[in-house]
N, C-alpha and C positions, 0 to 999 in steps of 0.2 A: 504493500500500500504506500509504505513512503517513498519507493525508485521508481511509482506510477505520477506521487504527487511532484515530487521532485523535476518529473519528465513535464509535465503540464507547466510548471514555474517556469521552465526553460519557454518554451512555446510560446507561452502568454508575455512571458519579458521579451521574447523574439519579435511579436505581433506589436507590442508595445512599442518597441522602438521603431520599428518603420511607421508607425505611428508618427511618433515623435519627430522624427527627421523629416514626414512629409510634410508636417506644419510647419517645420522651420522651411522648408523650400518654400511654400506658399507665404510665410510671416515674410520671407527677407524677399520675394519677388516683388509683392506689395509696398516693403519697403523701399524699394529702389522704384516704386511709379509705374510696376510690372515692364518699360521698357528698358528702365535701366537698371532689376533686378531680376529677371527671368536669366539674362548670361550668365553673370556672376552666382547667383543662386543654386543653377543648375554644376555647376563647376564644383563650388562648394559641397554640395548634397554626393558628386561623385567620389570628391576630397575626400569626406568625412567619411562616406562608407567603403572604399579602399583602406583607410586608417584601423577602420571596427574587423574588415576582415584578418588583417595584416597584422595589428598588433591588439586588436580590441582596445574597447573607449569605456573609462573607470565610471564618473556616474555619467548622469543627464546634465548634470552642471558641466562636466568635464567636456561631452557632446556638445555644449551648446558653445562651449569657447574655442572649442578648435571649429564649428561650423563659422562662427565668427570671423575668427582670422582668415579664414581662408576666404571668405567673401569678402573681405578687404585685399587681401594679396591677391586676389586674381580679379578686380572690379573690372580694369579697364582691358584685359585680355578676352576675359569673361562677354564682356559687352558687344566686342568686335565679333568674337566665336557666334555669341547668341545672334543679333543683327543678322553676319552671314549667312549664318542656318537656316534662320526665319523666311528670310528673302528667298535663297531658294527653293523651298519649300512652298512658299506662295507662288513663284511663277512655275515649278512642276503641276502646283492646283488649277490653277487658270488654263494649263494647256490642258491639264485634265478636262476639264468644264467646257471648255471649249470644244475639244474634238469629240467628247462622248455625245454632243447635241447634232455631230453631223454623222450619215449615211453611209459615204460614199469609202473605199477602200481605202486610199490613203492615211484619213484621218483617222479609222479605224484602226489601222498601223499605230498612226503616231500614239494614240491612245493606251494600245496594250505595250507601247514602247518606254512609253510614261511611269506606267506603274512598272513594270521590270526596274527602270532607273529608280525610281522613290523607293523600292525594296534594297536595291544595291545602295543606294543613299543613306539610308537610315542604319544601316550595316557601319557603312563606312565614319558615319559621325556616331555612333556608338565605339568604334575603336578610336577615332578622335579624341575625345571628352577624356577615355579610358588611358590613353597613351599621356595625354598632356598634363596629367594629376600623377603617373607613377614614374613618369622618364623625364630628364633635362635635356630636351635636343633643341635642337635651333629650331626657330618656330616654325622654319621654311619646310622642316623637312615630318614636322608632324601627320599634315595629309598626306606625303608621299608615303611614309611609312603605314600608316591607317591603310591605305588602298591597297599599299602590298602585302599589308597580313589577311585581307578580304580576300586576295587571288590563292596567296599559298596557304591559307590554313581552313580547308572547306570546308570540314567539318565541326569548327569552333563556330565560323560562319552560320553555316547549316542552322547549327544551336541558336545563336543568334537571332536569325528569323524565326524559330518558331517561339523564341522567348518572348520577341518583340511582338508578335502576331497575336499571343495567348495574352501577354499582357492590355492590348488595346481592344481584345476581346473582353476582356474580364470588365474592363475600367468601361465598358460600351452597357454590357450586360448587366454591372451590376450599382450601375450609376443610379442616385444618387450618391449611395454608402462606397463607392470605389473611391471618390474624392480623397478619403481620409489615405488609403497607402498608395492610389494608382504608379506616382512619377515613384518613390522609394521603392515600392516594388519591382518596375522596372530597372529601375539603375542597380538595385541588388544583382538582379540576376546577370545583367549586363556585366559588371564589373568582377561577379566569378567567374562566367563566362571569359570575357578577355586576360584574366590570369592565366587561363590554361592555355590560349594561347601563346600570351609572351614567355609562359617557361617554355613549350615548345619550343617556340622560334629559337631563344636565346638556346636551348640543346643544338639545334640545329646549327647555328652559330658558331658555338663551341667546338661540336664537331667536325667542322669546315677547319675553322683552328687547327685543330690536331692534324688533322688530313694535312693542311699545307707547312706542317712544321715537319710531320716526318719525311714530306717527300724530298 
């Protein structure tokens, strides 16, 4: 009875915290006038639960000061990331909108061309966010790298979409009440997801290493 009750404490503190963390993404969006706190928030929210997998986060106070800092150290990166994304994301919808009201074979193309890009899209700024909160590279080479773990690591990828798919289903279906963990629930899985990626890669990396030392 008590390593039943004990299993349920875990759970419920698990449930709880994505909790927790989704309000702070919605508290500090609103904060920033939601344009100028959806980037930085979204960064942060990715910041702090890479941090909770990695080394875990002591209380809620403790949560709430490192989601802090980190929406101030990444406001004006954040801003520029969020912006970009947004923008694209809007002119993928309008060509969407656009060509799905027309008939004719072309536009039908462009249409199912559409959504293919928006699913590779959403892939690839899911390892964006992920790559930029755990690696120090130059910023140039952030989306280059995001694109190349989407080509070579399929089946992280793979994972990926159906994380991201299930999650906008759940947060579709089960809305109003999805509000409270939709975006933490998402970026969770996101962010385990993209670890298994980057130990691969860096294995693969490593191994490449070896290979051209002994030759």
């Amino acid at each position: 009875m008590s390593e039943l009750l004990n299993k349920l404490y875990i759970v419920f503190e698990f449930i709880f915290r994505l909790i927790y963390l989704n309000l702070l993404w919605i508290l500090f969006t609103l904060l920033g006038l939601v344009v100028f706190g959806f980037g930085p928030s979204t960064i942060a929210l990715f910041d702090t639960i890479r941090e909770w997998l990695l080394n875990g986060i002591g209380s809620d106070k403790d949560l709430f000061l490192f989601y802090f800092r980190s929406f101030k150290k990444h406001f004006k990166d954040g801003n520029i990331m969020g912006w970009l994304v947004v923008l694209y994301a809007y002119m993928l919808l309008v060509n969407y909108r656009y060509t799905n009201f027309r008939q004719e074979f072309v536009f039908q193309f462009i249409n199912g061309a559409t959504i293919v890009i928006a699913v590779v899209s959403a892939v690839i700024v899911a390892y964006l966010y992920s790559l930029y909160v755990h690696y120090d590279l130059e910023k140039k080479d952030y989306l280059k790298t995001a694109i190349r773990l989407a080509y070579i690591q399929p089946f992280p990828t793979g994972l990926l979409i159906l994380w991201i798919a299930l999650s906008l289903y759940l947060t579709y279906s089960l809305f109003p009440y999805s509000i409270l963990l939709f975006m933490s629930f998402l970026v969770y899985g996101v962010m385990g997801l993209c670890f298994t990626s980057f130990k691969r890669n860096e294995q693969i990396l490593e191994e490449n290493k070896n290979k051209e030392e002994e030759e």
